[in-house]
PAZAPA-4460 file (N, C-alpha, C; in steps of 0.05 Angstrom, whole numbers, plus 32768, in hexadecimal, padded with zeros to 4 digits):
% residues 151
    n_x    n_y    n_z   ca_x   ca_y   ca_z    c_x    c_y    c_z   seq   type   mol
   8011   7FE8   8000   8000   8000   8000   8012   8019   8000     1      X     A
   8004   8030   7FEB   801D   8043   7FF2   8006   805B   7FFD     2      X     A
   8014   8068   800B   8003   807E   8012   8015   8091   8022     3      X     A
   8002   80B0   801E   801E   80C0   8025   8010   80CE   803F     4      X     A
   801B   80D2   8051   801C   80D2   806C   800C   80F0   8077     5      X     A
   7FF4   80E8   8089   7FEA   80FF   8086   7FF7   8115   8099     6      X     A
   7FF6   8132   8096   8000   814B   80A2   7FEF   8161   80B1     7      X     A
   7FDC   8158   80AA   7FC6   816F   80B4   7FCB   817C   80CF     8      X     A
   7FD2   8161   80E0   7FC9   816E   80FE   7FE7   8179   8103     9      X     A
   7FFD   8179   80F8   8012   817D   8103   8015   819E   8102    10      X     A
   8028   81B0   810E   8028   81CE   810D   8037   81D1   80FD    11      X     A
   8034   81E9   80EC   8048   81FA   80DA   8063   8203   80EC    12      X     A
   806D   8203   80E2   8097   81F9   80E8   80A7   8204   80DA    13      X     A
   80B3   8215   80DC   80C8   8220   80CF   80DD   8207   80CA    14      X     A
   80E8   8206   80B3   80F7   81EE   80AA   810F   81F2   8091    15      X     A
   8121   81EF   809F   8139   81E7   8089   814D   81D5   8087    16      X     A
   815B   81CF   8071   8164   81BB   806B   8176   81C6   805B    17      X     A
   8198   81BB   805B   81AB   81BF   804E   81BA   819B   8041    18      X     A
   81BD   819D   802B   81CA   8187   8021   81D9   8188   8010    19      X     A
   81F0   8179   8005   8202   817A   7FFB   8206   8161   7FF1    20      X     A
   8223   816A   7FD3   8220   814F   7FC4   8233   814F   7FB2    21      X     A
   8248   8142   7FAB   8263   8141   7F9A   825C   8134   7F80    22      X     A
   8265   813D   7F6C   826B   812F   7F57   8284   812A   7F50    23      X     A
   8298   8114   7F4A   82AB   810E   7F44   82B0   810A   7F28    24      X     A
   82C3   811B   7F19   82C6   8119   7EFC   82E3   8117   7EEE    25      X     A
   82E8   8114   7EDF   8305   8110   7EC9   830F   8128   7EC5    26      X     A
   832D   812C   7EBE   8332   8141   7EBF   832C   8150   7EB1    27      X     A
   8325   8148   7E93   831D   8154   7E7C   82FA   8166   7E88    28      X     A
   82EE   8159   7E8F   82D6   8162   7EA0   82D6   8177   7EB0    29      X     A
   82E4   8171   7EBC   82ED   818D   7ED5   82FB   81A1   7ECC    30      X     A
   830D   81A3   7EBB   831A   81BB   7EB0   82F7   81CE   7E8F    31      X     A
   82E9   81BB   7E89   82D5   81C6   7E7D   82C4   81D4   7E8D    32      X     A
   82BD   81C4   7EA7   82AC   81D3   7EBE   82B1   81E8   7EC8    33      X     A
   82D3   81E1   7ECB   82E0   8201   7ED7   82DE   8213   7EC2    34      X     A
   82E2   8215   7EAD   82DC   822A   7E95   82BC   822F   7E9B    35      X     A
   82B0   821C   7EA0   828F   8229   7E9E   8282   8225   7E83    36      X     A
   828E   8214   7E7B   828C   8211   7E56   8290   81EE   7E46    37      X     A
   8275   81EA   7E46   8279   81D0   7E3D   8260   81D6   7E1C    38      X     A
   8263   81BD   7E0E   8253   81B4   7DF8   8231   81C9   7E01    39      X     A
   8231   81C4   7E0F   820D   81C7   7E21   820C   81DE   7E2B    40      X     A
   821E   81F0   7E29   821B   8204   7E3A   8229   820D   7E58    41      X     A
   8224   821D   7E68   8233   8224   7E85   822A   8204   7E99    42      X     A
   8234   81F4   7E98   822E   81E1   7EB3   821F   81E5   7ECB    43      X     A
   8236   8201   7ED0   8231   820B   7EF9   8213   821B   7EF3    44      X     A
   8211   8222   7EDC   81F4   8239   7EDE   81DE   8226   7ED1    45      X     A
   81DC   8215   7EC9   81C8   81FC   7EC6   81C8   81EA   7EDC    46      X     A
   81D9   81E6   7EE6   81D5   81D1   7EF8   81C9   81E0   7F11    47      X     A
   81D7   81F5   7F18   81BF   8216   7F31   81A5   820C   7F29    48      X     A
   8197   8210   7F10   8183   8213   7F06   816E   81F4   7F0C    49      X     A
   8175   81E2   7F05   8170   81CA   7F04   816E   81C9   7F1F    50      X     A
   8183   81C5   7F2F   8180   81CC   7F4B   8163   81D2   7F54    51      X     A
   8160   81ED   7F53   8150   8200   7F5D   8132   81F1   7F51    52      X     A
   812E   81E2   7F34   8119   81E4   7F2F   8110   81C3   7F3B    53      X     A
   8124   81B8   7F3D   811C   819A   7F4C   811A   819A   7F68    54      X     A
   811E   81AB   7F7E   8117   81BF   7F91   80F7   81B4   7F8F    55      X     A
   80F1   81C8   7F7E   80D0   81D0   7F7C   80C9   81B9   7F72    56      X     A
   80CC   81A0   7F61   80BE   8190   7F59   80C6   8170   7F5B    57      X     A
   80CE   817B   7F7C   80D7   815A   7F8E   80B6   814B   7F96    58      X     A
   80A1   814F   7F9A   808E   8141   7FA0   8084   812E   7F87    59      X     A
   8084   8144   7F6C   8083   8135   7F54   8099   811D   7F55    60      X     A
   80A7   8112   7F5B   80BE   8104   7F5A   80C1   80ED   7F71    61      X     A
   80B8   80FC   7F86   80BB   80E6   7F9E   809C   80E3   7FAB    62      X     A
   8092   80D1   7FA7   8072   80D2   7FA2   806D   80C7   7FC4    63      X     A
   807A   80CF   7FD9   8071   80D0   7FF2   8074   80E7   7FFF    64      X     A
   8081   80FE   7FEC   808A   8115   7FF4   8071   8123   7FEB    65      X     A
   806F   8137   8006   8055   814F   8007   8061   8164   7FF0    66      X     A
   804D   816F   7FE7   805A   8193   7FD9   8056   81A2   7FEF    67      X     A
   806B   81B3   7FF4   8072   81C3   8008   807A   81E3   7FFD    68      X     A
   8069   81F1   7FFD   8069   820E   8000   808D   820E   8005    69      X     A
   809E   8212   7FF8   80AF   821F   8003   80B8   8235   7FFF    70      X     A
   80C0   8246   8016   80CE   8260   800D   80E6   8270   800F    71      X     A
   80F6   825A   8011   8118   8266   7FFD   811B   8243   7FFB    72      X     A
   8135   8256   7FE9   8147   8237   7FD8   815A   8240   7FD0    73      X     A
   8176   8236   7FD3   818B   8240   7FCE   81A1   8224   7FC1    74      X     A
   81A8   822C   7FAA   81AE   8216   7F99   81CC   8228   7F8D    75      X     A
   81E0   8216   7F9E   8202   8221   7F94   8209   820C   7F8A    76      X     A
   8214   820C   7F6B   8228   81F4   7F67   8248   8205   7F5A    77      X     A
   825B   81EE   7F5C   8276   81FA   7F60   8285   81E4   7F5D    78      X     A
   8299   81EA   7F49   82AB   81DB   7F40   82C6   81D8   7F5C    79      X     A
   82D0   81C0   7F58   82DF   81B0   7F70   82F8   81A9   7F63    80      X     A
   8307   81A8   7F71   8326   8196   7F67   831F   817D   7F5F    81      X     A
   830C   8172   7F69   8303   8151   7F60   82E9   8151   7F4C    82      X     A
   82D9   816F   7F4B   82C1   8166   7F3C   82A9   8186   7F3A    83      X     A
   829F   8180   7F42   8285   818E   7F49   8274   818E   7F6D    84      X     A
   8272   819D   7F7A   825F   81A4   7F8A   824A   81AB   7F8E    85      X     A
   822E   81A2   7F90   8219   81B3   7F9E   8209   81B2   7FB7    86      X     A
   8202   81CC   7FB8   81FD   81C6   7FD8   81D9   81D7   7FD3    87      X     A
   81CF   81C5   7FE0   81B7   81D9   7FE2   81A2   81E0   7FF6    88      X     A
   8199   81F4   7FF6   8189   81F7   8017   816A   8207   8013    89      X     A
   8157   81FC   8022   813E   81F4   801C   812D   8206   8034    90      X     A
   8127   820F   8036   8117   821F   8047   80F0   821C   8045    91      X     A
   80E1   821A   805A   80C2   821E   805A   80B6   821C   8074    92      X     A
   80A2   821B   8078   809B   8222   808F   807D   820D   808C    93      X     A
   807E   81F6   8088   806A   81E8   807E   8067   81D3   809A    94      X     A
   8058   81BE   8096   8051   81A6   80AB   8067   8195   80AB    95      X     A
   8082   818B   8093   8094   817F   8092   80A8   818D   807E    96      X     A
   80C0   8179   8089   80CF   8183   8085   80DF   8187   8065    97      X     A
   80F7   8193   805D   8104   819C   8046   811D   8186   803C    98      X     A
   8120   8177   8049   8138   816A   803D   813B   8156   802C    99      X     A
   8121   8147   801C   811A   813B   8001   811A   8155   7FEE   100      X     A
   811B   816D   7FF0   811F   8180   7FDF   8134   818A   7FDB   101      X     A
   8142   818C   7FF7   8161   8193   7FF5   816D   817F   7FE6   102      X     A
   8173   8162   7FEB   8179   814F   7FDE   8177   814F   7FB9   103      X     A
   8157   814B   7FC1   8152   814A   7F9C   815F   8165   7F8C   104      X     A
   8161   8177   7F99   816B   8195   7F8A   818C   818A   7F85   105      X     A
   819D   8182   7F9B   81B9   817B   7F9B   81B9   8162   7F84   106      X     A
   81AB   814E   7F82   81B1   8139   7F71   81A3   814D   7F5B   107      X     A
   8199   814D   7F51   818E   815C   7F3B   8198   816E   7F29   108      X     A
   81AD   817B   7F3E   81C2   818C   7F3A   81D9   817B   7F2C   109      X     A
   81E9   816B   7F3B   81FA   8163   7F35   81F7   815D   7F1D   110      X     A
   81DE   8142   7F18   81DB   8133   7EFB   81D5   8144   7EE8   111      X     A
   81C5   815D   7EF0   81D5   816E   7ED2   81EC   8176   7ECF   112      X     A
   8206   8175   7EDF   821D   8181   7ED0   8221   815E   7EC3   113      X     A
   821D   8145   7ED2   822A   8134   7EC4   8218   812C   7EAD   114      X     A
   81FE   8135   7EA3   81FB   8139   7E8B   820F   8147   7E74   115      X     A
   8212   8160   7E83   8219   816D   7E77   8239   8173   7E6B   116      X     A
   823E   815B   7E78   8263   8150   7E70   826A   8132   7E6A   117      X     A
   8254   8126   7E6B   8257   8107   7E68   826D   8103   7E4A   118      X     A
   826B   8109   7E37   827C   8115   7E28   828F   8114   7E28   119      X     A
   82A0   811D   7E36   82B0   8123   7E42   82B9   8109   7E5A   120      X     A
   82AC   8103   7E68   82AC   80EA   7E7E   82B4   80C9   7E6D   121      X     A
   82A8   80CA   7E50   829D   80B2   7E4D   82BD   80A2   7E37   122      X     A
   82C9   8088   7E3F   82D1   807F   7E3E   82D6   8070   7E29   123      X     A
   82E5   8065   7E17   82E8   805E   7DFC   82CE   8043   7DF9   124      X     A
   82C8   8036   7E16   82A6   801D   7E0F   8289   8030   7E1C   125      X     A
   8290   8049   7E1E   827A   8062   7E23   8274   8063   7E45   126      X     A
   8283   8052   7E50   8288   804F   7E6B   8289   806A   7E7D   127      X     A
   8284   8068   7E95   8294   808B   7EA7   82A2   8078   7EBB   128      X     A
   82B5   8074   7EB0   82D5   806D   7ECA   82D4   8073   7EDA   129      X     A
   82D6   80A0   7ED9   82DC   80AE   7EEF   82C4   80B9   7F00   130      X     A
   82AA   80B7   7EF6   8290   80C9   7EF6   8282   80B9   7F0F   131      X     A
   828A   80CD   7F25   8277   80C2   7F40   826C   80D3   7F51   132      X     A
   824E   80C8   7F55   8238   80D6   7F62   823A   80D1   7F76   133      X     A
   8238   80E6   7F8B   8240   80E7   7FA6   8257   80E9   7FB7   134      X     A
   8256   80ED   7FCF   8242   80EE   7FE0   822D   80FE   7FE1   135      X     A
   820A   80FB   7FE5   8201   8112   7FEC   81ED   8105   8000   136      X     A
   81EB   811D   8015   81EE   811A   802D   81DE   8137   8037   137      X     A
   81CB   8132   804B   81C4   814C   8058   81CF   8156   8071   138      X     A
   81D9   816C   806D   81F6   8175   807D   81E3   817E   8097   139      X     A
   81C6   8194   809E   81BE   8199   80A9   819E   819A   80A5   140      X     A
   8191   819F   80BC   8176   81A1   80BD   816C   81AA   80D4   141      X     A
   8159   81BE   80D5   8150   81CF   80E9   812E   81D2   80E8   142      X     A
   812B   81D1   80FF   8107   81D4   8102   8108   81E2   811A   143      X     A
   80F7   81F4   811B   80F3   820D   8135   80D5   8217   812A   144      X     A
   80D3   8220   813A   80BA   8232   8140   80B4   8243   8124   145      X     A
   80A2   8242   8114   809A   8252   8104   80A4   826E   8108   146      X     A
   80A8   8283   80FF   80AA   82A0   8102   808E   82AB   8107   147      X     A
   8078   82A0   80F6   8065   82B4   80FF   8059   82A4   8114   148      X     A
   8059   8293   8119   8053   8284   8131   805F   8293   8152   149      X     A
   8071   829A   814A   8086   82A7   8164   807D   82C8   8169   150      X     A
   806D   82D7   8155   8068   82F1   8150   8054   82FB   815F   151      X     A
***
């Protein structure tokens, strides 16, 4: 049986969530990312983007996850000595909490830069040798008292 968990009676909660997430890539990969300039376009400013919009359309995706009013979102990605970084952080003030959004924004992120270099990654039998997802991991998470709740 699947069913998604009811919320009603619980109180509005200030809520955030920070997560993070590595991509590991070839050198050829990482010197295109550091330019900001691949086949596809800027990497770091598509993958922000992607980020930000898989943020907003984590319930579509994880079908036990509530839609949640949220209101900020902050989506950094950033080239690494080993690869790519993003980190992202999720803010709302709903019945549950942000960190299937933080998450899905950080993976979401990532797999568009390694779309967007596979190319580049892929191996004389189309293989990725060097191309590894992860760790991603939620670094923090906070729940307190609503703001207008406290007013």
């Amino acid at each position: 049986m699947a069913r998604q968990v009811p919320i009603h009676a619980k109180p509005l909660v200030y809520r955030r969530a920070l997560a993070r997430g590595d991509l590991a890539l070839g050198s050829r990969a990482r010197a295109a990312v550091g330019r900001r300039r691949v086949e596809k376009g800027d990497p770091i400013a598509a993958a922000e983007i992607a980020g930000l919009a898989a943020v907003k359309r984590t319930p579509e995706l994880l079908p036990h996850c509530h839609p949640i009013p949220i209101t900020g979102a902050r989506v950094e990605v950033a080239a690494t000595r080993t690869g790519v970084r993003a980190e992202v952080e999720v803010e709302a003030v709903y019945r549950t909490g942000v960190e299937m959004e933080a998450l899905m924004g950080v993976t979401i992120a990532l797999l568009t830069v390694w779309d967007m270099v596979k190319y580049l990654e892929k191996d004389a039998r189309g293989a990725y040798p060097t191309t590894r997802l992860g760790p991603i991991r939620v670094l923090a998470k906070e729940k307190r008292a609503a703001p207008e709740a406290a007013a």
